[in-house]
Structures are given as C-alpha cells and as structure tokens.
N, C-alpha and C positions, 0 to 999 in steps of 0.2 A: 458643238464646235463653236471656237471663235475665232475670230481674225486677229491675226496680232501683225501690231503694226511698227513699221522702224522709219526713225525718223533718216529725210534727204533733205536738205537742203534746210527751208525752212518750214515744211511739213511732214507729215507723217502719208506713205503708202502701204499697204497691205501689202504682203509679201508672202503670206503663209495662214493655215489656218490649226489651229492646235487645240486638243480635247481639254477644256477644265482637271488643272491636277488636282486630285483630290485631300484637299488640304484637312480630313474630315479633326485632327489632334486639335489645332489652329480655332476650328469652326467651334467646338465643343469649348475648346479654354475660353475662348471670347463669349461665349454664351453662359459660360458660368461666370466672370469675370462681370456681365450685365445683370445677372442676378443679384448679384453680390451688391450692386450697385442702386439697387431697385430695392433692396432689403435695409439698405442704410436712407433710401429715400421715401419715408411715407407720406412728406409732401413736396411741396414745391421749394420751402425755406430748406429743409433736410438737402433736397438734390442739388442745389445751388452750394449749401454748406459744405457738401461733401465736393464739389467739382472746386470751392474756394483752397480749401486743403491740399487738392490735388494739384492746383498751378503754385500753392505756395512750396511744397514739398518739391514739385519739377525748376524750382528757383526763380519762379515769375514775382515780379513787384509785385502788390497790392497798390492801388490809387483809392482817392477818396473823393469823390463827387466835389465835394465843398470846400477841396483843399486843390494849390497850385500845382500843374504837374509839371515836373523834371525831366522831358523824354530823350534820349537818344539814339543813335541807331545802333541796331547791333540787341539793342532792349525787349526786355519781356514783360507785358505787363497785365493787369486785369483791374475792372472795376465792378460794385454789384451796384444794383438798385432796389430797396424796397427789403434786401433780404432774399428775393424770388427772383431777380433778373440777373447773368452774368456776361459782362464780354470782357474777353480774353483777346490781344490780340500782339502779336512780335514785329518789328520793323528791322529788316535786314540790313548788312552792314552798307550793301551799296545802295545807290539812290535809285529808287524804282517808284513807281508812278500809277501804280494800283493799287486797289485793293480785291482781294478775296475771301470772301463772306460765305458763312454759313449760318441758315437761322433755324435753331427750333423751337421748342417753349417747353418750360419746367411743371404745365399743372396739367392733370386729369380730371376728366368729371367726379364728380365725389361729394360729401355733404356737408355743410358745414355747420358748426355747432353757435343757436342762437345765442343771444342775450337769455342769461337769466334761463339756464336751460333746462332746469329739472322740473319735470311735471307730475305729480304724484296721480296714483290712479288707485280710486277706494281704497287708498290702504294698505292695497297690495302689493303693489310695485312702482318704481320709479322709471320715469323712460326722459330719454332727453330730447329736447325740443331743438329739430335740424331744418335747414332749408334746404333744396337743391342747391348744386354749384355746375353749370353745364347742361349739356345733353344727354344723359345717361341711361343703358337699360336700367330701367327700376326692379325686377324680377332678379336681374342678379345680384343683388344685397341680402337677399333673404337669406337665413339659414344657415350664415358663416359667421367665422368669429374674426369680429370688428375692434377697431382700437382707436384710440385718438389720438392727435399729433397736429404740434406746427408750432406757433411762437407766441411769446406772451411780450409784454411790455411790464415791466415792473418797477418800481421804486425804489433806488439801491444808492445808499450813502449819498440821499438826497437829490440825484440825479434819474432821470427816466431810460433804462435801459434794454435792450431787447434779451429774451430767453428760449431757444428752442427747447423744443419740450415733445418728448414722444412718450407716452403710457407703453410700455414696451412689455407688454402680457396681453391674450386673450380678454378684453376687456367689456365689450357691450356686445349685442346680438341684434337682428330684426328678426323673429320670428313671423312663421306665415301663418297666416288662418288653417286649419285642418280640412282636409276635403268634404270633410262630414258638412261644414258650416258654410260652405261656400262653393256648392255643385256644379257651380259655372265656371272656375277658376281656369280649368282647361279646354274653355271655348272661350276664352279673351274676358278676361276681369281690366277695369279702368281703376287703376291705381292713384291714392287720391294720395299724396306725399306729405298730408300735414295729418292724418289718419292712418294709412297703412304703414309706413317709411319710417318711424318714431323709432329709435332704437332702444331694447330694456335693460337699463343700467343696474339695478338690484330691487331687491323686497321693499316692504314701505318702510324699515327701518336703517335702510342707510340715505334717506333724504338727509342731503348738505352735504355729502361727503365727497358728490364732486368734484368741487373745486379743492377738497381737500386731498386727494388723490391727487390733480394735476402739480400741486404744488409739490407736492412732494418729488414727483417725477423730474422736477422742473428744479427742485434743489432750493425754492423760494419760500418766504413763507406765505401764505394765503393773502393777508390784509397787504400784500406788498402788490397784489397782481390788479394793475389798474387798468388792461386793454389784453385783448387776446384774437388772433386768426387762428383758431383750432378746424379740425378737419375729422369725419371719418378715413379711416383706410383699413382695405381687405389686406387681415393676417395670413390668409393662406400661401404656404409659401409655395415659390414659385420652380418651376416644373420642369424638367427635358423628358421626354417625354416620344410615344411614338413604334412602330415596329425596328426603327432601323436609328432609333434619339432623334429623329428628325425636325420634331416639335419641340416651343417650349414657351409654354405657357406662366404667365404672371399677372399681378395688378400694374397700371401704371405703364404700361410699355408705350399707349398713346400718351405723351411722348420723349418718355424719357430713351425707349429703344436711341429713336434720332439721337437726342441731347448728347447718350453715351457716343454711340459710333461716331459724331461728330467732335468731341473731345477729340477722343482715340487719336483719330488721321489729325488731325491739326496737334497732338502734341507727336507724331509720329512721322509726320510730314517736315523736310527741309524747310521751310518758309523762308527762300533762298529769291525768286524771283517777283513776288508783289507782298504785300504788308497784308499777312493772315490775320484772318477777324474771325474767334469763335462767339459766336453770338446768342445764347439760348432769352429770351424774353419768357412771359405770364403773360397769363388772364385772355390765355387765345380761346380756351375754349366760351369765354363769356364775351368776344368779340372783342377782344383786345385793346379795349378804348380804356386804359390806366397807367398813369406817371410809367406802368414798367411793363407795359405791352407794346406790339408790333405800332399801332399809330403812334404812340408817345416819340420824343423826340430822344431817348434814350441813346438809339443808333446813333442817329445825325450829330447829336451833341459829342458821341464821343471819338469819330471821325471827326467833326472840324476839331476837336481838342486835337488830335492828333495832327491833323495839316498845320494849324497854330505852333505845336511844339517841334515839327520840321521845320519850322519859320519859310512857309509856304504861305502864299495868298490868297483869297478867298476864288481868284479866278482862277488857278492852281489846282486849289480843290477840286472846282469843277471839271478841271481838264482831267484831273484822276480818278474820278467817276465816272466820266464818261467811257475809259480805258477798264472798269473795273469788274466783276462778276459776282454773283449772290448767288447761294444754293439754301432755296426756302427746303425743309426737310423737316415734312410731317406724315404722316401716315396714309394708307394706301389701302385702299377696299381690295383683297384677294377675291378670287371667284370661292362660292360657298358650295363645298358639296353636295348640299342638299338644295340649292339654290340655285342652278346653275343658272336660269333663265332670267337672275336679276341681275346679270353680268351681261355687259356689250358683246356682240354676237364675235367680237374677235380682239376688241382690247380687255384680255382676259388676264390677268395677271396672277399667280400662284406662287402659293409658297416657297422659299429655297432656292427661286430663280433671279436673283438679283432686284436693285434698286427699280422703282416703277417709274416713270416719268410723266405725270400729268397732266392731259388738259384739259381745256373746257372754251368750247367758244363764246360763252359770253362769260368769260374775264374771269369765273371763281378762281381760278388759276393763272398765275402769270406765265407759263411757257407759253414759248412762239417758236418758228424756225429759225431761228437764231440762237436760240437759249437749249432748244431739244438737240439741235447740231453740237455744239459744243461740250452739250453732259452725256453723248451717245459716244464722243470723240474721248473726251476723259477716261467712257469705262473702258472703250476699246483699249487704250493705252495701259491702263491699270488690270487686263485681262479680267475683267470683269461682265458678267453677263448684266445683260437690261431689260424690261418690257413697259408696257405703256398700260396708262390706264384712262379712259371717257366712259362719261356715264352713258348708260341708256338713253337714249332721247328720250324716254315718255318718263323718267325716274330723277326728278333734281336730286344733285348731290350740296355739300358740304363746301366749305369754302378753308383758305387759313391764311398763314399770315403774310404770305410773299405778297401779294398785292394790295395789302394793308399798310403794310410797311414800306413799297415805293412811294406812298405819297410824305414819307419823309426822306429818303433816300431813294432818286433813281436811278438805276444801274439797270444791266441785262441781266435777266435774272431765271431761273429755271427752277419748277413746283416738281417735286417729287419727295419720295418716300420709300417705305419697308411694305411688303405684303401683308394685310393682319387679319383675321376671324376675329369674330366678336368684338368690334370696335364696340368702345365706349362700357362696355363690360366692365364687371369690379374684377374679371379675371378674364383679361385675353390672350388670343393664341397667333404664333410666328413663328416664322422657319430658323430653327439654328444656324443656317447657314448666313441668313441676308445681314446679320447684324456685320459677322468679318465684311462680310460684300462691299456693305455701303462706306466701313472705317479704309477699306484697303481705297475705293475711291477717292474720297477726302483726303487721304494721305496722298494722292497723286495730284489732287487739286492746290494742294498743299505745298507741294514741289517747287 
C-alpha cells in the first residue's frame, strides 16, 4: 500500500491510501524499450549517440561548446562533451528561477583495448593486449562472446574527424583455464589481468588484421585511423527473464539503466515549473576527474551559459541555485539472496520495489534530511514505491558522482538509485518493474 497524496493549499496531505495498480503491460514495454537501448549502446560514445538522436528527433537544438549560443524561452536544447557526456535541458516559457537536475553517467567497467594490441603467442594464436577500465568482476568476462566498440579519430579530406565504430558480430573470447590445470580455481584463484584477462582474437595467421577489421566496421580505411578509445563489451543479449518475467538481466545497466529512465521522465515530464537539466556525465567509474566527468566543470559551464543567455547575472545565478534540486541517480546494492547477511540488518532494498534512496554518514553519499524529504515526497506524489539503502557498518561501500559534482555545482541534492545483483558484472540483473518506477518519478520531478 501507498499514501496518495492531494494537494491543499500549498502542500500536499495524505488522504487515502491505495494498492499499486498493476501496470505489469507498461513495466515490461519500458523494459524491453531499455534493452533495446542497451543493445544499440556498447559503449559510452554509442549511449550518448543514440540519446543525441533522440533529442534531435524529439526536436531539441543541438549546441556546440565552442560556438555562441542563441537561447530563448520556451527552447529546447542539448550539448555533448567528449562524444561520452550529454546535457539536455528546456527553459519554459514563463520566467522560473530553478533548476532541476538529474545526473548519471554513460560508462561501465569494461576493458579497454591498448596501443599496439595484438600479441602473438608461438604461432598459434593472437590475443589482444587490454587493460582494465573500473572496478569490475573479472570471473565474469570469461567464456562469453566479446566484441569491440567505441570511436576512432581519423583523417578525412585533410581534416581530423571522429568515427563511431562497433565490430557488430561475435568477435573475440576470454577463455578460462580448464579445471584439470588449475585445481584451485574454485577455492579463490588471483586473477592477474595482464595474464588471464587477454582476450583470443584468432589463429597465428590472422596477425594484422585487426585493425583491419575495425576499419572496415568503421567504413575508413586503415592508414586513415590515427587515435582510437575502443572498448570490450558483453554480446550476450539481454534478458527478461524470471518465474513471473520479473527479472531482467543485461551488460551495462550500471549505468545506463539510470541514463535511460532519466531520459524517459524528462522527455515525458511538462518542464512547466523550473528549467529541466538531463544530465548524463563519464568516467565515474574511474573517479570522474575528466574534461567530461562529475568534477569537471561541464555542468557549471553549461548552467552559467544558460543564466548568461537569460541575461541574468552572476548573483542571479546564484540565487537560482540555491532555489534548485539535483537527482544524482546511480545504482543500488539490492540484498543478495544468497547473501543476505551482507546487507544492513534493515536497509534492505530488493528487487521491483521501487527507487532506493542512499546514504552514508561520512559523505559517500550526498543525501541529508532535506534531500531524503523531498525524493520520498516526489515518489509519494507520483504513486511510486521507495526504500533506503546504508551499508553495514563493518563493510565500506562505493561512492558516485553526486558529491563529486557539488563542488562544482551546489544545490540540495539527493544519492539514489535502481536495485541491482551483480554490480559491476559483464551481465547484471534488475527488476523489471524499477526502471518504469524511477522514469514515472523523474517525470513528476519534471513537472
């Protein structure tokens, strides 16, 4: 049961309390609609390119960092950074004096592919030479079929220009040692990642063809590809899944799950009473210190560009930030079923029951009572369930990017997230239901 609440005067009272209608049509098309989304996104440049498409098809501007901007009210617009960073944001027609924010980030842990990456081995095979990117389980990369993706720089009618590029086939593997060779495997093996983690690209007789394959994919010729951020990413496709479809598992949900559900509600939300900011950032999971991460000044810049083109003043600004709200929205440790006891003895959060709302007393997290009051008042209003999540006292957790990001923008701001199994996994798992959850919120936030 929830409260549902009707607005009197200039607040909202409880009046009533009413059972979750079962929206299961709704829950399932937005879940496969995130697949879909997740499938055209193998890395961080793809998920950005595909959300740039989507505000230009929904008839948003494009802006360009390095060029003058033209704004008005009543306008729609977007700008990227880097290729990997998007904010999105509309200024309604009457004059309002807020803003409302939502941040998440476009990369997952995953590997990336070095310089100079083919390493021949006796003769028999080629494997290519990756480093980590993140925090990731390493155990889950084995044994699935891997491909590569992300962007080149290339040489094109004398000018340097960028190329997304995804190998869109079953293309490399990590294989695992066999039990016979390694009796210890399933009493904890130390996985050495510049040693076991090498992924096998072909026999000894397709050495060079690498980069001949990517170009091809890429629609360039070889001698043209002068810079590249290429990526692994898990092929397997992604999942509903479950006794009743309740599950649904994929690569990439931390965090592109957020990314999508916060599209969704901000292009499905009025953006009628403050100046909606969708915000997706990179490079959180490698602590977010880059031109198009949570510290960079990406945000800040494109807010004052926006106070600037209201022809508001700098003291202005500030007075609209301090009236303004941020929804950091990253991912959420669910309780493990086979785990239960590495879960807080009562901020337990599961599957399919709504957004979690975060905290932490020493600061990993920016919620406070202030920030938890107003996104527990949001769900209520938007009939939406909530739960909380702190870690164990004896178990440090994770941090992200909300209070990364206030030291370049500070607003009241509230940490939460989606339920998930298998964080950091090349294939994690989430409840079908939390993605609508968190988009129908946003879209009330939106309002």
């Amino acid at each position: 049961m929830i409260p549902v609440y009707h607005k009197e005067n200039n607040g909202y009272i409880c009046l009533e309390y009413k059972r979750i209608e079962d929206n299961g049509d709704m829950y399932e098309k937005t879940a496969e609609n995130l697949l879909n989304y997740l499938k055209m996104s193998p890395t961080a440049f793809q998920a950005v390119n595909v959300m740039r498409e989507r505000f230009l098809k929904e008839g948003f501007t494009e802006l360009k960092e390095q060029e003058r901007w033209k704004l008005q009210k009543g306008g729609r617009y977007f700008v990227t950074r880097n290729s990997s960073a998007l904010i999105a944001f509309s200024i309604p027609e009457t004059d309002v004096w807020k803003f409302h924010i939502t941040a998440s980030h476009s990369d997952s842990p995953t590997f990336k592919i070095k310089e100079n990456p083919e390493m021949k081995v006796q003769d028999a095979y080629v494997r290519l030479n990756v480093e980590g990117y993140g925090g990731m389980i390493m155990s889950s990369w084995f044994d699935r079929p891997l491909s590569v993706a992300g962007r080149l720089v290339v040489r094109e009618n004398g000018e340097l220009v960028e190329k997304l590029v995804n190998v869109d086939r079953d293309f490399v593997m990590i294989p695992s040692l066999a039990i016979h060779m390694n009796r210890e495997v399933n009493n904890g093996y130390q996985l050495n990642p510049q040693k076991d983690l090498l992924p096998l690209f072909g026999c000894g007789d397709t050495e060079g063809k690498f980069w001949t394959i990517i170009a091809e994919s890429a629609g360039v010729r070889e001698e043209d590809i002068l810079g590249h951020d290429l990526f692994l990413y898990n092929r397997c496709a992604g999942s509903i899944w479950g006794a009743d479809r309740e599950f649904l598992s994929a690569g990439r949900l931390d965090d592109l799950q957020r990314a999508f559900a916060s599209m969704e509600g901000f292009l499905n939300g009025k953006k009628e009473s403050a100046i909606a900011v969708h915000c997706v950032l990179d490079n959180e999971e490698v602590g977010s210190g880059t031109k198009q991460g949570a510290a960079a000044t990406f945000l800040r810049d494109t807010l004052l560009r926006m106070n600037t083109g209201l022809r508001r003043s700098y003291e202005e600004y500030l007075m609209t930030l301090a009236c303004s709200f941020m929804i950091s929205a990253d991912n959420a440790q669910a309780m493990h079923p086979n785990y239960t006891e590495k879960a807080d003895p009562v901020n337990r959060p599961v599957l399919n029951q709504g957004p979690v709302i975060k905290f932490s007393a020493n600061q990993k997290y920016c919620t406070d009572a202030v920030s938890c009051a107003y996104f527990k008042n949001l769900c209520q209003k938007a009939g939406v369930p909530y739960q909380t999540y702190v870690n164990r006292s004896d178990i440090p957790g994770g941090s992200t990017l909300g209070n990364i990001s206030t030291s370049q923008v500070a607003v009241n701001m509230v940490d939460i997230g989606l339920p998930q199994l298998s964080m950091h996994s090349s294939y994690e798992t989430a409840g079908v239901k939390d993605t609508w959850f968190l988009s129908r919120v946003l879209e009330e936030f939106y309002a």
